[in-house]
Backbone as a chain_set.jsonl record, in Angstrom:
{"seq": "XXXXXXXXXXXXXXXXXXXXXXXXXXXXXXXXXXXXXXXXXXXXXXXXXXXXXXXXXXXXXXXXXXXXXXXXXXXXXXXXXXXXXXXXXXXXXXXXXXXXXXXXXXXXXXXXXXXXXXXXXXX", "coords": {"N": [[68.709, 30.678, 14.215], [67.517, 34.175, 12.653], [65.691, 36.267, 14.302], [64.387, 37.712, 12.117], [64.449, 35.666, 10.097], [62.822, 33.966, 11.73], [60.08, 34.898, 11.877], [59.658, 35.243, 9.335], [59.267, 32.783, 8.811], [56.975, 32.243, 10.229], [55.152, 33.704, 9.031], [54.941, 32.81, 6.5], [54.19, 30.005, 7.465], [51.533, 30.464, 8.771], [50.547, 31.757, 6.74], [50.6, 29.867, 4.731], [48.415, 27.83, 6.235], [46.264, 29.376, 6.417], [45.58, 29.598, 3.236], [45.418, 26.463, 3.157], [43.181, 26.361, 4.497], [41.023, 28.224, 3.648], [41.042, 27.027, 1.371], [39.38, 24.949, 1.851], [37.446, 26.016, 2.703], [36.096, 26.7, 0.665], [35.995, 24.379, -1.003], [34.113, 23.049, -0.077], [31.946, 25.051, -0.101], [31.884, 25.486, -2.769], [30.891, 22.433, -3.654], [28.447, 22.133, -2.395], [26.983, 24.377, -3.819], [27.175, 23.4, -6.266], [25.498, 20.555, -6.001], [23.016, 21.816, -5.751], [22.326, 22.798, -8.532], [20.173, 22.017, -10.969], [20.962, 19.641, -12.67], [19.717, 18.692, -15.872], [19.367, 21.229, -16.285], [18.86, 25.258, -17.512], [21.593, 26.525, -19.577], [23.014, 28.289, -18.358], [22.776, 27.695, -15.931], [24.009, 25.196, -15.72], [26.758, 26.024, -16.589], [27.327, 27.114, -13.939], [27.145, 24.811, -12.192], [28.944, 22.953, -14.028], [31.319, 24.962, -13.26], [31.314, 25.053, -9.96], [31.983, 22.073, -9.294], [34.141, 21.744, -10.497], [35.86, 23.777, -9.326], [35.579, 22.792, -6.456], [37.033, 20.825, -6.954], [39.834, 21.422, -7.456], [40.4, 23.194, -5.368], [40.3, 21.207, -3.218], [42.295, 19.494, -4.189], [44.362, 21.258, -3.784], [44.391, 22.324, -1.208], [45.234, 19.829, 0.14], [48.421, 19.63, -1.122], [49.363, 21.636, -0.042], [48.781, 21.06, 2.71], [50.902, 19.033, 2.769], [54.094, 17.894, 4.475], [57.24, 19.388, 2.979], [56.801, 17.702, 0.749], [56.436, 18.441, -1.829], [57.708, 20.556, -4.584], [58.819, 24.012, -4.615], [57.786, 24.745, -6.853], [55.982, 23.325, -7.663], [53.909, 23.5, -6.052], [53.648, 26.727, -5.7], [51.929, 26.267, -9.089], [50.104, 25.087, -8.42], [49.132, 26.397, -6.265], [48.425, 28.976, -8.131], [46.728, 27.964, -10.04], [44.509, 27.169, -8.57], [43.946, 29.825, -7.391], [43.149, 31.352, -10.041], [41.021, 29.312, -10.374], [39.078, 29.183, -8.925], [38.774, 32.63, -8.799], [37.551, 32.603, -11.879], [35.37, 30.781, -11.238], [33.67, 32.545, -8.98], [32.806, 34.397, -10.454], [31.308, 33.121, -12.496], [29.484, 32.584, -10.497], [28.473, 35.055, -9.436], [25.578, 36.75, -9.841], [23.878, 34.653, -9.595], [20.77, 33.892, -7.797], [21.232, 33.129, -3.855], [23.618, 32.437, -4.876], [25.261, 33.763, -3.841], [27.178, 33.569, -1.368], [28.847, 31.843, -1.55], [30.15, 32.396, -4.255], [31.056, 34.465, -2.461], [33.317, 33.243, -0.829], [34.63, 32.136, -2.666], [35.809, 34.636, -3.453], [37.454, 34.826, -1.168], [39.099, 32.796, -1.098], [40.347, 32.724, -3.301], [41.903, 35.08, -2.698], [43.504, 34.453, -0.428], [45.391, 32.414, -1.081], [46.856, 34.665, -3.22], [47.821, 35.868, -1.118], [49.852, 33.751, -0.071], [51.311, 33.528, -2.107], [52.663, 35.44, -2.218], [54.301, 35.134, -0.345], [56.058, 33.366, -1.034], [57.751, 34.687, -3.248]], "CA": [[67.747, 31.35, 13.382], [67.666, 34.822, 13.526], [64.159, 36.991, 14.5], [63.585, 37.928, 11.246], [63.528, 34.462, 9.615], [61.519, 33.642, 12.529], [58.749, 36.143, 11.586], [59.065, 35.234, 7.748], [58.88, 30.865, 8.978], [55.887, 32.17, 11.134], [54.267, 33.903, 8.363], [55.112, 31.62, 5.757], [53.267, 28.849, 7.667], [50.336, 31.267, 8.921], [49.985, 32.076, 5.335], [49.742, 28.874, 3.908], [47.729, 27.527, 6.738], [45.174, 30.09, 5.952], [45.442, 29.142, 2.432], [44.713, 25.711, 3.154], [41.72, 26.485, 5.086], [39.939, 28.842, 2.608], [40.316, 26.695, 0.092], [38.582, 23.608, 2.394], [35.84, 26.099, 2.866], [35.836, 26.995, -0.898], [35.747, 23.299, -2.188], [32.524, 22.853, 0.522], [30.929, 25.806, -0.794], [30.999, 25.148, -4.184], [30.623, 21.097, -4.189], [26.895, 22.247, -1.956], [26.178, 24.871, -4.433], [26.647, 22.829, -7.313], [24.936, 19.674, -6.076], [21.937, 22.476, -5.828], [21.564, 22.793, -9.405], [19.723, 20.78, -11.777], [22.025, 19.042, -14.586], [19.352, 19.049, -16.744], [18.887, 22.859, -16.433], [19.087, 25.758, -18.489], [22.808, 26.635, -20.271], [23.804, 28.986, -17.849], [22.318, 26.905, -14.537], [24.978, 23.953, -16.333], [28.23, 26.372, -16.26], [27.537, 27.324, -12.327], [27.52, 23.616, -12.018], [30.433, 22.831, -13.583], [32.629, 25.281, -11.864], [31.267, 24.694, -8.77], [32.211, 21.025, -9.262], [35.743, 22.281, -11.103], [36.257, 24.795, -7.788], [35.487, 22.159, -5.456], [38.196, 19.669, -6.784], [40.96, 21.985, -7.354], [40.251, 23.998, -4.036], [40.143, 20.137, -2.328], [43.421, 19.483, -4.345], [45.482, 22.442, -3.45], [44.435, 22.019, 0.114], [46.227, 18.744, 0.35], [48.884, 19.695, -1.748], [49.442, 22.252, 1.372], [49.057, 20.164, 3.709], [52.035, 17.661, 2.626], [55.369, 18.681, 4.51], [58.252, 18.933, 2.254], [56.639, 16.731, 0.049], [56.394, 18.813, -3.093], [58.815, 21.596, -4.401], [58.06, 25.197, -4.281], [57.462, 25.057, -8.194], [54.612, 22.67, -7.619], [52.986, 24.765, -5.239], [53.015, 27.692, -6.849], [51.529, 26.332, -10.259], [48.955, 24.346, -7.745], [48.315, 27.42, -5.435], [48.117, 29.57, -9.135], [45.335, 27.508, -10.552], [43.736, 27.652, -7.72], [43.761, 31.048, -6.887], [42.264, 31.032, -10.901], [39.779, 28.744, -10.875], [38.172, 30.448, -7.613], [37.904, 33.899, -9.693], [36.599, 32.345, -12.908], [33.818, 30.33, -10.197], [33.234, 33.4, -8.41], [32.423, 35.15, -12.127], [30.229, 32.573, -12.481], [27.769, 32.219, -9.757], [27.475, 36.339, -9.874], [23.622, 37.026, -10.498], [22.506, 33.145, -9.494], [19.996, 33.523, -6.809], [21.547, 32.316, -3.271], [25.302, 31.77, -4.963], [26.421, 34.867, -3.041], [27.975, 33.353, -0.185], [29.675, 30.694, -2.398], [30.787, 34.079, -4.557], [32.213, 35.466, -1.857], [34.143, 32.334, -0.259], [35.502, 31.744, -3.604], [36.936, 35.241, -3.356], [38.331, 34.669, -0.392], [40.204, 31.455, -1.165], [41.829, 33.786, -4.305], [42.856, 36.267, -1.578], [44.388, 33.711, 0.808], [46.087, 32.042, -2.578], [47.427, 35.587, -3.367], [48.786, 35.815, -0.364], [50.546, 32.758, -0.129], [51.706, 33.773, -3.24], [53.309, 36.862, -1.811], [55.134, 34.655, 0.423], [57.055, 32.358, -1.985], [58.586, 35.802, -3.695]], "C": [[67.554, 32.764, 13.924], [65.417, 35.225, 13.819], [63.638, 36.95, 13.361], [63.525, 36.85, 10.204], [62.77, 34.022, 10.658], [60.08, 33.64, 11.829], [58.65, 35.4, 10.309], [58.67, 33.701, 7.683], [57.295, 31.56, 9.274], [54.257, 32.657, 10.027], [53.885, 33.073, 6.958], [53.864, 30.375, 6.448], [51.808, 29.407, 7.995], [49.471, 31.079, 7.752], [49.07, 30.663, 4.095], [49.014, 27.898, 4.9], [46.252, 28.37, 6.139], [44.45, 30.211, 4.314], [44.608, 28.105, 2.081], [43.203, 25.913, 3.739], [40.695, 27.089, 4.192], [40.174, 28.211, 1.452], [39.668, 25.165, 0.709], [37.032, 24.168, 2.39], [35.43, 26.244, 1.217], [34.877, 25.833, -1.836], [34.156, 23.235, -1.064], [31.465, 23.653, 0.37], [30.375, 25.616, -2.249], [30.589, 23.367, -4.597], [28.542, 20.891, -3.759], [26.485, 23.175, -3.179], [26.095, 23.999, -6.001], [25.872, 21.337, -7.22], [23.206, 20.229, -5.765], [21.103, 22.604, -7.467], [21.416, 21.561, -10.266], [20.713, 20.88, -13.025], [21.357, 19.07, -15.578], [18.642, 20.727, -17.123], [19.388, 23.471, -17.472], [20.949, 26.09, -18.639], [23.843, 27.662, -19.008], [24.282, 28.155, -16.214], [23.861, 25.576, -14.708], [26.28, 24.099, -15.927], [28.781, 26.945, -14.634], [27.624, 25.493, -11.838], [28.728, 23.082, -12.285], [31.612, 23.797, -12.987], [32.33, 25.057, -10.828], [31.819, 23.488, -8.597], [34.112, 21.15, -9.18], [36.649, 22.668, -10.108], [36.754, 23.779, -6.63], [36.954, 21.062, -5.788], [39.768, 20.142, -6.855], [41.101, 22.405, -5.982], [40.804, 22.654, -3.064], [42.23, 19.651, -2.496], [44.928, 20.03, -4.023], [45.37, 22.462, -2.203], [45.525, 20.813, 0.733], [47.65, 18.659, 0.073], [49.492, 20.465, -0.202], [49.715, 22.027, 2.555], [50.652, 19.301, 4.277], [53.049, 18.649, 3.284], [56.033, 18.037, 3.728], [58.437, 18.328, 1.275], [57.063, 16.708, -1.422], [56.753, 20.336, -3.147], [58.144, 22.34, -4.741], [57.347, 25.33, -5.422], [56.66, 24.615, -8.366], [53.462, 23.442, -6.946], [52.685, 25.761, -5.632], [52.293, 27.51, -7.976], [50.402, 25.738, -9.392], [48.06, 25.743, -7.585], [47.823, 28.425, -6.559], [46.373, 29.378, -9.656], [44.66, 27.46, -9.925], [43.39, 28.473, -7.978], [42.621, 31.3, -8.701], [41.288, 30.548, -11.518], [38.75, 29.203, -9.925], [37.674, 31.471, -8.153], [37.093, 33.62, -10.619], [35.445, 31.694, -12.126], [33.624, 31.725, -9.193], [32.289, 34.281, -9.727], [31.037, 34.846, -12.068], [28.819, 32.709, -11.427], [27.76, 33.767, -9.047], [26.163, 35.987, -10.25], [22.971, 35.826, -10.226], [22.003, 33.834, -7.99], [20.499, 32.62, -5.545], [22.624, 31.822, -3.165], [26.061, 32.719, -4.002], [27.351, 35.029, -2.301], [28.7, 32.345, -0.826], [30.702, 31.639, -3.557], [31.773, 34.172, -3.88], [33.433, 34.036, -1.091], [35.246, 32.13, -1.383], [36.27, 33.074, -3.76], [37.971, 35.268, -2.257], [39.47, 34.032, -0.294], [41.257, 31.895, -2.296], [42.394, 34.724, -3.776], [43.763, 35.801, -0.991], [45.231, 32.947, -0.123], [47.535, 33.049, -2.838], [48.546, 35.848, -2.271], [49.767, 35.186, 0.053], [51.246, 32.709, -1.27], [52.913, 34.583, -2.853], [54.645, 35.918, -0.543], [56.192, 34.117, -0.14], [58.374, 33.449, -2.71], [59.95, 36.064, -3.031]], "O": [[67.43, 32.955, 15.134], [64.385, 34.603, 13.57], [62.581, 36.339, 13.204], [62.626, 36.968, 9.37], [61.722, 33.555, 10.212], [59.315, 32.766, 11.422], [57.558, 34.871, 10.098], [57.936, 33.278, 6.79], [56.444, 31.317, 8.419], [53.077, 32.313, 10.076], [52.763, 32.812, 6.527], [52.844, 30.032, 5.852], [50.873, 28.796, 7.477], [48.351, 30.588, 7.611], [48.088, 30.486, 3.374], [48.931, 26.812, 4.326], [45.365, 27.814, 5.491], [43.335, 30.663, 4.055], [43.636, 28.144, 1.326], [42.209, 25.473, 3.16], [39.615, 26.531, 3.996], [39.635, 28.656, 0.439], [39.513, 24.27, -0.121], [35.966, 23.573, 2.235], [34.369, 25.799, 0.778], [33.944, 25.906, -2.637], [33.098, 23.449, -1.654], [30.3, 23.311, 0.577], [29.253, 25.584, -2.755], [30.072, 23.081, -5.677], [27.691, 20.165, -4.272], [25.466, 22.731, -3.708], [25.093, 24.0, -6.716], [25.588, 20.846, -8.313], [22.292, 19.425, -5.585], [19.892, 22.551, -7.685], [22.097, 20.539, -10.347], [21.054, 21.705, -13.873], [21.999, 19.446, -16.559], [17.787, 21.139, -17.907], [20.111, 22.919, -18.302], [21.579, 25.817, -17.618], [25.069, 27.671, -18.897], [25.351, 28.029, -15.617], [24.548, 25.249, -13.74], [26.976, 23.283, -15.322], [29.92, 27.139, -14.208], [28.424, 25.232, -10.94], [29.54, 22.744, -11.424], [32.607, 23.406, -12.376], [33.353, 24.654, -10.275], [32.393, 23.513, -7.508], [34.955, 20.843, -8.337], [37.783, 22.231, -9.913], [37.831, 23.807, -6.036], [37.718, 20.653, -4.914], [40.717, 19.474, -6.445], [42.045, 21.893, -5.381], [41.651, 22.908, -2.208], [43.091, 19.529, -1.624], [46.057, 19.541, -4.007], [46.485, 22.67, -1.726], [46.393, 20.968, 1.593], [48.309, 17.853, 0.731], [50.026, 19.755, 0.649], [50.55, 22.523, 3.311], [51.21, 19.071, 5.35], [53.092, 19.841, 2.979], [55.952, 16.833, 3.482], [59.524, 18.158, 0.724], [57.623, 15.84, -2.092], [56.415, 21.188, -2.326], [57.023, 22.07, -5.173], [56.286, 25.947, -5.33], [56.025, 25.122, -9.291], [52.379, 23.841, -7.377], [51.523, 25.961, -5.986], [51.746, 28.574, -8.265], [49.371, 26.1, -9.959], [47.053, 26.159, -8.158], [46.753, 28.937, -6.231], [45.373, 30.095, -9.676], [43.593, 27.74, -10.47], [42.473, 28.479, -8.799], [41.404, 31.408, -8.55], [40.736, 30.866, -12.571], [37.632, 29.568, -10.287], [36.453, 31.614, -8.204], [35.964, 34.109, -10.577], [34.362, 32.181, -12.448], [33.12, 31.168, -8.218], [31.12, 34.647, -9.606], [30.042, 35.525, -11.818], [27.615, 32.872, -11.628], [27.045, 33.828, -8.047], [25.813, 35.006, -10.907], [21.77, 35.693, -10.462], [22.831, 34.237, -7.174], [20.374, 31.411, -5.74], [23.03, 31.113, -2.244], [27.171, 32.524, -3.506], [28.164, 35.951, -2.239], [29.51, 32.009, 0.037], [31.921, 31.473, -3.588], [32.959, 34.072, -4.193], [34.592, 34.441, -1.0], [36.447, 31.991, -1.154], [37.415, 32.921, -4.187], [39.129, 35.66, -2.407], [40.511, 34.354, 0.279], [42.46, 31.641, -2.35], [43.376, 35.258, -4.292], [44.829, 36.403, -0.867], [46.287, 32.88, 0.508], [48.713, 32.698, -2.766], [49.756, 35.992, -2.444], [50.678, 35.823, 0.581], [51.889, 31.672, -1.435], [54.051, 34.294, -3.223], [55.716, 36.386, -0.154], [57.308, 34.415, 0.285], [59.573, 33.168, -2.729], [60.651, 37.003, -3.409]]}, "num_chains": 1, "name": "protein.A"}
């Protein structure tokens, strides 16, 4: 092997290590912020609930998915790590302007950053 697949194994696994991880914290941010709001709340209080719920099971999904060696081909991963990285922005959208979502906000951009990047790897 030479150096420079080294470097691109090293970042390759970096990458989607860091992947998996922000989206473990992702799905634990949004499965706490949505077991915060009330289900019978108002219309908007409803759609931070379900993505937070939505977030949390994809984010949980694509983590594992990550996890697996070898298991599942690159074409899976990518359409995994995709929807991910998509359902993170549309739940970040969302819990804009709630009171307290901010840090659940920003995790969920993170986990579409570390997505992106793992993205950038597969290319």
């Amino acid at each position: 092997m030479t150096t420079t697949s080294q470097k691109e194994l090293f970042r390759f696994l970096e990458d989607r290590f860091a992947c998996a991880q922000a989206c473990t914290e992702c799905a634990r941010a949004c499965a706490t912020r949505a077991s915060l709001v009330d289900p019978d709340g108002p219309e908007n209080q409803e759609l931070v609930r379900r993505k937070g719920i939505m977030c949390a099971e994809v984010c949980d999904a694509t983590c594992r998915v990550m996890s697996e060696q070898n298991q599942v081909d690159e074409a899976a991963i990518r359409i995994q790590v995709e929807w991910c990285r998509q359902m993170c922005l549309e739940s970040a959208q969302a819990f804009d302007g709630h009171s307290g979502a901010e840090e659940t906000a920003e995790a969920c951009r993170a986990c579409a950053r570390a997505c992106t990047e793992f993205l950038a790897t597969l290319n």
